[in-house]
Backbone as numpy.savetxt, mean C-alpha at the origin, in Angstrom:
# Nx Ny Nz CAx CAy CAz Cx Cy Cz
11.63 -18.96 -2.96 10.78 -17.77 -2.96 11.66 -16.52 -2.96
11.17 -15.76 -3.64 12.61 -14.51 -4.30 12.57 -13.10 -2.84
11.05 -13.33 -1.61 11.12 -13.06 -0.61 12.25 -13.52 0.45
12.75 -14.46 0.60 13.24 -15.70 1.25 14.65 -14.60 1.79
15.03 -13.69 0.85 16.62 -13.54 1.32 16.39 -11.81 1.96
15.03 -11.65 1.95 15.09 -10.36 2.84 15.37 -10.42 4.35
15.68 -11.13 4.86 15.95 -11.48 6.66 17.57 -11.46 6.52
18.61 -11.63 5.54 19.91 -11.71 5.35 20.33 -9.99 4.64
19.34 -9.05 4.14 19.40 -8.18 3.39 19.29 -6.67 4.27
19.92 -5.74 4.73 19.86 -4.40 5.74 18.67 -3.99 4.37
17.77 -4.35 4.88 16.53 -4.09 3.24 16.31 -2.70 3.58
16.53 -2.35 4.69 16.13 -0.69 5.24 17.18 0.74 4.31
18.34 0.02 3.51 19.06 0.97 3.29 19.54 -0.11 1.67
18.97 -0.97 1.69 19.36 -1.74 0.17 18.29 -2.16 -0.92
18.06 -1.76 -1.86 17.06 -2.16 -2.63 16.75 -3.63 -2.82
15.93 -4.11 -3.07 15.04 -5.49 -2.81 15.10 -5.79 -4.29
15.87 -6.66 -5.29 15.25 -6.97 -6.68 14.24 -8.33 -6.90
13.06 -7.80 -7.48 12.46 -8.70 -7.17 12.23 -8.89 -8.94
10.89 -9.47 -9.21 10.84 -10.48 -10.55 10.46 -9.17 -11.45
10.93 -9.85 -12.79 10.69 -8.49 -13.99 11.51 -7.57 -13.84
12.72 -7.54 -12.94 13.92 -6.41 -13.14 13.28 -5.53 -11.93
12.47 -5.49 -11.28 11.50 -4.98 -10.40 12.53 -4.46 -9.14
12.82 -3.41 -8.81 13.43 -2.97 -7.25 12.24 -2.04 -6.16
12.65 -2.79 -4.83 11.79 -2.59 -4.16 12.96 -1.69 -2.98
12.78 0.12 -3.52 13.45 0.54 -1.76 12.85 1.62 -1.20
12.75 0.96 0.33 12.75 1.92 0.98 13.36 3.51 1.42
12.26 4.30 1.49 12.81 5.50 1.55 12.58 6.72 2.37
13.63 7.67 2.73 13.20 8.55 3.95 12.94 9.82 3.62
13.38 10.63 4.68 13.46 12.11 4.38 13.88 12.77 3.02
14.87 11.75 3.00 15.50 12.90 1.18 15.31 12.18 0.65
14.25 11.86 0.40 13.81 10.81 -0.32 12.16 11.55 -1.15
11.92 12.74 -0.35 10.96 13.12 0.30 9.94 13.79 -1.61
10.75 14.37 -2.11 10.22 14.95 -3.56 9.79 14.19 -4.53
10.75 13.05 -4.77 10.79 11.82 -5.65 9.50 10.82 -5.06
9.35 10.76 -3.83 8.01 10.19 -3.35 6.55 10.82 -3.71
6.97 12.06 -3.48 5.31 12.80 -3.62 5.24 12.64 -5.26
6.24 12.87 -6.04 5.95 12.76 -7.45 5.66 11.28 -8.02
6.32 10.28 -7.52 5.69 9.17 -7.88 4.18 8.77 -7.37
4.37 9.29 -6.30 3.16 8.93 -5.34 1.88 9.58 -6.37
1.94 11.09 -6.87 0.86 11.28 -7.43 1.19 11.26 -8.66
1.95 10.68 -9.90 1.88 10.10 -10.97 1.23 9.04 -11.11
1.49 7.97 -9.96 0.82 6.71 -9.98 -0.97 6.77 -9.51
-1.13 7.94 -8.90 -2.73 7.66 -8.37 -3.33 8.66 -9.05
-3.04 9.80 -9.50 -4.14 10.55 -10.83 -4.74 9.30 -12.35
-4.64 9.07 -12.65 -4.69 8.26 -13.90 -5.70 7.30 -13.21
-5.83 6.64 -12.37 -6.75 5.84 -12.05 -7.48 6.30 -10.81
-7.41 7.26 -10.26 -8.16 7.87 -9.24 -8.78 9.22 -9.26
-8.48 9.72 -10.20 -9.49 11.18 -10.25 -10.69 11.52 -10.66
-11.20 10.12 -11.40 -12.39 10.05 -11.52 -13.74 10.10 -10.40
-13.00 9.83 -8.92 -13.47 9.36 -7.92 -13.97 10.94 -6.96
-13.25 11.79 -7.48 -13.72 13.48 -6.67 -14.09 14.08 -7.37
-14.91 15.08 -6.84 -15.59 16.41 -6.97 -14.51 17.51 -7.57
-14.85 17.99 -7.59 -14.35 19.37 -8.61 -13.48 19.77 -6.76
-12.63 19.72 -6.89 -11.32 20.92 -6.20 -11.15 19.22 -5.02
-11.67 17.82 -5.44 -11.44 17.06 -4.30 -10.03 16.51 -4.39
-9.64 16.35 -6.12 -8.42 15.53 -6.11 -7.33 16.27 -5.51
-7.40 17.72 -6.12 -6.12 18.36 -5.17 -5.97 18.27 -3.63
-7.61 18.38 -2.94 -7.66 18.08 -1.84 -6.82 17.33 -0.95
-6.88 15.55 -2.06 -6.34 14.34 -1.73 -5.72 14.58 -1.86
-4.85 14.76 -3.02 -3.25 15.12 -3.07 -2.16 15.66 -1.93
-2.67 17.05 -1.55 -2.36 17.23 -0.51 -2.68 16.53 0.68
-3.43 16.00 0.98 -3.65 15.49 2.37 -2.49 14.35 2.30
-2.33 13.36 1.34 -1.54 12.19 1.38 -0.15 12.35 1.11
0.34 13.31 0.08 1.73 13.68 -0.38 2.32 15.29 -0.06
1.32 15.44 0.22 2.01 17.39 0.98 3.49 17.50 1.62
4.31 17.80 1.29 5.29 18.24 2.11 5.30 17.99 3.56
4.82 19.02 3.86 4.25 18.61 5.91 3.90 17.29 6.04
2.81 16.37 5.37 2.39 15.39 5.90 3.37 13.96 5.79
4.35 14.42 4.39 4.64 13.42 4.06 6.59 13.35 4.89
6.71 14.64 5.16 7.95 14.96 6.50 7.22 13.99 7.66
6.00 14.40 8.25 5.60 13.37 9.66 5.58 11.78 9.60
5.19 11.43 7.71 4.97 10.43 7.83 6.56 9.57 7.69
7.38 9.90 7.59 8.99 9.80 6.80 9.53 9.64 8.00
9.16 10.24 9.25 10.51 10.39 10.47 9.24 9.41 11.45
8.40 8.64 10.94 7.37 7.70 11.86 8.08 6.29 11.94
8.61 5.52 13.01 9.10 4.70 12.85 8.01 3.16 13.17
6.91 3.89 12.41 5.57 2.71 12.13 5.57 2.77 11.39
5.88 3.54 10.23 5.45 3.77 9.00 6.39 3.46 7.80
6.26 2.75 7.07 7.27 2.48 5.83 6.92 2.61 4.25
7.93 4.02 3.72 6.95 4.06 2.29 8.14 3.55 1.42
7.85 2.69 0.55 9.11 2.07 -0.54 8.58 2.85 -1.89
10.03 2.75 -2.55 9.34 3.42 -4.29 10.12 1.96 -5.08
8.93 1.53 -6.09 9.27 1.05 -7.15 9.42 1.01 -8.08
10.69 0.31 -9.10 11.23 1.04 -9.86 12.37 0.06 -11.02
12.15 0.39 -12.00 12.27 -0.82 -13.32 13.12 0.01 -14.11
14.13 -0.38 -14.38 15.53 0.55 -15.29 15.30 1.47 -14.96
15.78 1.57 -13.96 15.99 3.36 -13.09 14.89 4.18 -13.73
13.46 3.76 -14.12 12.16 4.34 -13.79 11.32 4.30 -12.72
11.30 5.27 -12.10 10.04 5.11 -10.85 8.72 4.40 -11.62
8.09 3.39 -10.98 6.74 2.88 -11.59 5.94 2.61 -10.11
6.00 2.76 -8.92 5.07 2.91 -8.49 5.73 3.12 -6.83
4.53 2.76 -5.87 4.72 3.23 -4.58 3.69 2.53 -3.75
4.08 2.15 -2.45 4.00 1.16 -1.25 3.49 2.06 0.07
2.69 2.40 0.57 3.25 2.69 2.38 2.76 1.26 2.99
2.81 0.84 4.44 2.97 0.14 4.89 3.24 0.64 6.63
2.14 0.37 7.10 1.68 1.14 8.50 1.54 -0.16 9.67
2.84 -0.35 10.17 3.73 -1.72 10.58 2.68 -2.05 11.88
2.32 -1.53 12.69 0.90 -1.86 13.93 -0.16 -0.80 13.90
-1.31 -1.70 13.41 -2.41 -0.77 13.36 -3.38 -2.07 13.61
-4.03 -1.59 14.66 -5.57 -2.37 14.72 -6.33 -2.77 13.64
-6.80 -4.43 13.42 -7.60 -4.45 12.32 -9.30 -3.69 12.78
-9.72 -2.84 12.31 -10.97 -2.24 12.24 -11.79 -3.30 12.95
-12.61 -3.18 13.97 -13.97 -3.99 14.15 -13.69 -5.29 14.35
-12.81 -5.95 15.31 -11.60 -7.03 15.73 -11.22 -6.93 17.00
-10.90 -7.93 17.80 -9.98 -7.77 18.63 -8.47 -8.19 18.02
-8.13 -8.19 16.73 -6.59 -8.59 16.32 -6.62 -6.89 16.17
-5.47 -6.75 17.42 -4.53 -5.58 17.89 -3.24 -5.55 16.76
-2.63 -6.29 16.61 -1.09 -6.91 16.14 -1.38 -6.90 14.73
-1.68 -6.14 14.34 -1.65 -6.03 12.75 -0.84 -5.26 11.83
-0.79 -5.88 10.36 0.17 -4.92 9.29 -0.85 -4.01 8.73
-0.58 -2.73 8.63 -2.01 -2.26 7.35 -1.37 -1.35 6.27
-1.36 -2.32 4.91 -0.98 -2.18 3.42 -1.45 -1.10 3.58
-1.65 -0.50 3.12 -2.50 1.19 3.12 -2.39 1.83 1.69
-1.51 1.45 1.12 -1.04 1.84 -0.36 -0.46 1.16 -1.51
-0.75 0.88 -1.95 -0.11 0.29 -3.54 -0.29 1.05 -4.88
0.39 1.43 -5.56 -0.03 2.53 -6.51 0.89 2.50 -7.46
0.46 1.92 -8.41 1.68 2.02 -10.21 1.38 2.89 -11.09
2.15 3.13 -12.29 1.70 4.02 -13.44 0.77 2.61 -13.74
0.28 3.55 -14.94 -0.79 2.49 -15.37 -0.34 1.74 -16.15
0.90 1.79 -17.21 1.29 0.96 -18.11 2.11 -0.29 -17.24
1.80 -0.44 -15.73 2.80 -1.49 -15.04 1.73 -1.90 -14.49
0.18 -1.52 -14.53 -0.81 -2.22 -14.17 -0.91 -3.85 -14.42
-1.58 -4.68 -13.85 -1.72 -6.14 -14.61 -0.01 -6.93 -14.85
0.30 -6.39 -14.79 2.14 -7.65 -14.86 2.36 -8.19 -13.54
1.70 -8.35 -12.53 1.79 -9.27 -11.31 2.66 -8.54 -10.42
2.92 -7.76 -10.77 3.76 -6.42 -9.70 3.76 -6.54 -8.11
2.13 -6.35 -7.89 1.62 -6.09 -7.20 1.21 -7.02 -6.33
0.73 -8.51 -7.00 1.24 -9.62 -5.91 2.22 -9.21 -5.40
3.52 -9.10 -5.96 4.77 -9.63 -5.58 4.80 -8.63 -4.36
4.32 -7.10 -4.20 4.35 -6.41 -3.30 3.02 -6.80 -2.02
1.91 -7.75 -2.54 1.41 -8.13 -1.52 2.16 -9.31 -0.76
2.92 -10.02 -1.29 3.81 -11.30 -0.61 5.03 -10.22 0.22
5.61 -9.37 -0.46 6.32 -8.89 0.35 6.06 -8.19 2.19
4.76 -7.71 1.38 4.06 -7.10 2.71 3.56 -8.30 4.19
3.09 -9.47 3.48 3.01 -10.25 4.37 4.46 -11.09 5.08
5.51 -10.66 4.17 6.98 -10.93 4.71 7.03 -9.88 5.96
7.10 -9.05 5.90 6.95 -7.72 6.72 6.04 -7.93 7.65
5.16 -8.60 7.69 4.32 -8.77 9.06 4.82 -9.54 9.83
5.48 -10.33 9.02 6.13 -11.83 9.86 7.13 -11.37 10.78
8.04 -10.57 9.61 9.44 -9.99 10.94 9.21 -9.34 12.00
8.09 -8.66 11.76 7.48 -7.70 12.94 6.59 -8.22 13.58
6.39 -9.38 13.73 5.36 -10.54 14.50 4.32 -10.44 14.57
3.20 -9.58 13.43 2.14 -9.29 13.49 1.25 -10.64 13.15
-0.18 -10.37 13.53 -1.29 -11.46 13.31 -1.74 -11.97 12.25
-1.68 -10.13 11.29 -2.80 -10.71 10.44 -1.61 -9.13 9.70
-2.96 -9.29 7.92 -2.09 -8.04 7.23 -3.37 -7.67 6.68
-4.09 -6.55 6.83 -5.26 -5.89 6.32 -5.19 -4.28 5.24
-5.99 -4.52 4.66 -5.93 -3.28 3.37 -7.38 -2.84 3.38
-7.62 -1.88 2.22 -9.07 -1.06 2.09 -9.48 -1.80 0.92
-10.12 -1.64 0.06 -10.33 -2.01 -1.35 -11.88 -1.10 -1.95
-11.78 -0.65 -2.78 -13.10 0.22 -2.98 -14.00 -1.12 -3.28
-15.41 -0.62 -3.07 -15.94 -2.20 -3.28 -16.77 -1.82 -4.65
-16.62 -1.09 -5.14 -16.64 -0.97 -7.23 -15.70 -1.67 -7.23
-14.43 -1.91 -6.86 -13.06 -2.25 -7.65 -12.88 -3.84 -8.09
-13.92 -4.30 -8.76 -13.75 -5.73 -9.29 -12.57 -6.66 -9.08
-11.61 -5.73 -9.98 -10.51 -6.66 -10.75 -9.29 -6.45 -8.69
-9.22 -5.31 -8.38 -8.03 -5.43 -7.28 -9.23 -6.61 -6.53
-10.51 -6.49 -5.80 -10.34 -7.45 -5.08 -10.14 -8.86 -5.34
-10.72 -9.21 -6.56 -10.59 -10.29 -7.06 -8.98 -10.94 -6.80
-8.31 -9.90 -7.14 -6.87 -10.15 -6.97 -6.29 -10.30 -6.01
-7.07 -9.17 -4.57 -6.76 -9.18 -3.41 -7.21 -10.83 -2.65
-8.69 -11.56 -3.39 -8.88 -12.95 -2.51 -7.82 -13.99 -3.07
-7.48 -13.79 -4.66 -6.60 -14.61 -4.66 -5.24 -14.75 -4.11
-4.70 -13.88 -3.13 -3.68 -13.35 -2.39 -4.01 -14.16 -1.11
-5.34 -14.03 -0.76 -5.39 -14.93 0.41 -6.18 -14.05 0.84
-6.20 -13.03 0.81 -7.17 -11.91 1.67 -8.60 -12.53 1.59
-9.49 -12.22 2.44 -11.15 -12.08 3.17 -11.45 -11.23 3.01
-12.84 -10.95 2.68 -13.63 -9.62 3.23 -14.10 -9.51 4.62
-13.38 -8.94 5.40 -14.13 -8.91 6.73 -15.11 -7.83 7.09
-15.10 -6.59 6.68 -16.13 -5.65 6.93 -16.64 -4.62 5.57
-17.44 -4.20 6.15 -17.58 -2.82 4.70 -18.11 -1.43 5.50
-17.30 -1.14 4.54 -17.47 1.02 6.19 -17.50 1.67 4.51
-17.57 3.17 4.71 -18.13 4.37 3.96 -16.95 4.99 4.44
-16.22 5.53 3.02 -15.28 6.89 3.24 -16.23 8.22 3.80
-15.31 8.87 4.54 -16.27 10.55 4.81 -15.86 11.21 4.73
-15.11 11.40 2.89 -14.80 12.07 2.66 -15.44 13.02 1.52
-15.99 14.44 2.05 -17.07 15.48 1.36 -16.65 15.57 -0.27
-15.52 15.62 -0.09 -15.40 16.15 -1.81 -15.34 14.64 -2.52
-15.38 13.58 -2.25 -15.21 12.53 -3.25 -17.26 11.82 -3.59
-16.99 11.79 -4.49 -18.31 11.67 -5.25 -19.14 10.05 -4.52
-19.98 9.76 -3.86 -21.17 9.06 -3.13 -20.67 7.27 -3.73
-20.64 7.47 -5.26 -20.66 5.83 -5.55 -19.53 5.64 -5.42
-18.31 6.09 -5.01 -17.08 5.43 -4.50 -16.47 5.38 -2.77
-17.82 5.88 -2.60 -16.88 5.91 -0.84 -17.19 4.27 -0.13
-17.92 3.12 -0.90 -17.79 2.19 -0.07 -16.74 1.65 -0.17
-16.12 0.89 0.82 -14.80 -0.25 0.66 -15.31 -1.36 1.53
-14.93 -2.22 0.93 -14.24 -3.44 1.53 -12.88 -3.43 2.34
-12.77 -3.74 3.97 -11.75 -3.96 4.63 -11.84 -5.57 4.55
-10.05 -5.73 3.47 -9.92 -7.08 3.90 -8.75 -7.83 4.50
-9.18 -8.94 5.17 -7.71 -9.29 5.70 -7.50 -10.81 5.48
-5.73 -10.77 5.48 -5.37 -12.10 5.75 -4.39 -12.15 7.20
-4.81 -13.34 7.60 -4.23 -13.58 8.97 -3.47 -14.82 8.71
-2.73 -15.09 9.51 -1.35 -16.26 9.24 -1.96 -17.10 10.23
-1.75 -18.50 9.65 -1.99 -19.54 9.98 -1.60 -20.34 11.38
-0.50 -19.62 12.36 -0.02 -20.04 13.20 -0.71 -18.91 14.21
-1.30 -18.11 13.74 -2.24 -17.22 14.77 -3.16 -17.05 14.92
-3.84 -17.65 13.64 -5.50 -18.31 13.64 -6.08 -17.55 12.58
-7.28 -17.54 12.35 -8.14 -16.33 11.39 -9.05 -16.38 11.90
């Protein structure tokens, strides 16, 4: 498994090559410009359909702003990687290392929180490979289970998300004003590891 040699790897300061020429690294503070620009290259194109007139900038800022994305960079819960194929950025990861699964007593959880490619790296299995990684990452950090959002329009990710192993365990409403009514439901789903139960 091409996961297998991240426990031998300082993965915190070395890029991860994974399948398709694919590098997976983590990144910090000066790291900080090159993130917000991938970050919103990869989520306009498939997400702006989803707000109101003045909502996408809204989002934008709230998730990649300067300020927010300095607090989220020096959080030592928080881990955002950029990915990246012949020294092209193609997409972006956070990864929010203990967070309560929603509506649970599993405390000890990973929560994916982000996955986001250009669109021409859509569909090439990418994105498994970053959901296996993520559940590598729960393991080292001894978490229970590894939970994400999923819009519940989004056919094709959850479909992709059960074949990963993930469940649907709940369904909640974004509240967020500027994004348009038929996209605020999601699906919260999770997978939990087998030696800690489900």
């Amino acid at each position: 498994m091409m996961f297998q040699a991240i426990n031998k790897l300082k993965y915190r300061n070395t890029p991860l090559l994974v399948k398709n020429k694919m590098k997976v690294r983590k990144v910090g503070l000066s790291d900080l410009q090159e993130l917000r620009d991938i970050g919103i290259k990869s989520y306009v194109p498939h997400y702006a359909r989803m707000w109101k007139p003045d909502g996408l900038e809204w989002y934008l800022n709230r998730c990649f702003g300067d300020k927010f994305l300095q607090n989220e960079l020096i959080d030592p819960n928080v881990e955002y990687y950029i990915i990246s194929s012949a020294e092209q950025n193609i997409g972006v990861m956070k990864l929010v290392l203990h967070k309560p699964l929603p509506n649970s007593d599993i405390e000890n959880a990973l929560y994916l929180e982000k996955i986001y490619f250009i669109k021409e790296w859509t569909g090439k299995g990418i994105g498994r490979e970053l959901v296996n990684f993520a559940f590598e990452r729960a393991k080292e950090t001894n978490c229970d289970c590894v939970w994400l959002v999923a819009m519940d329009t989004a056919d094709k990710p959850v479909q992709a998300y059960e074949r990963a192993g993930f469940t649907i365990h709940s369904h909640r409403f974004l509240d967020f004003e500027l994004m348009k009514d038929e996209f605020k439901g999601t699906f919260v789903m999770k997978k939990c590891f087998e030696t800690n139960g489900n």
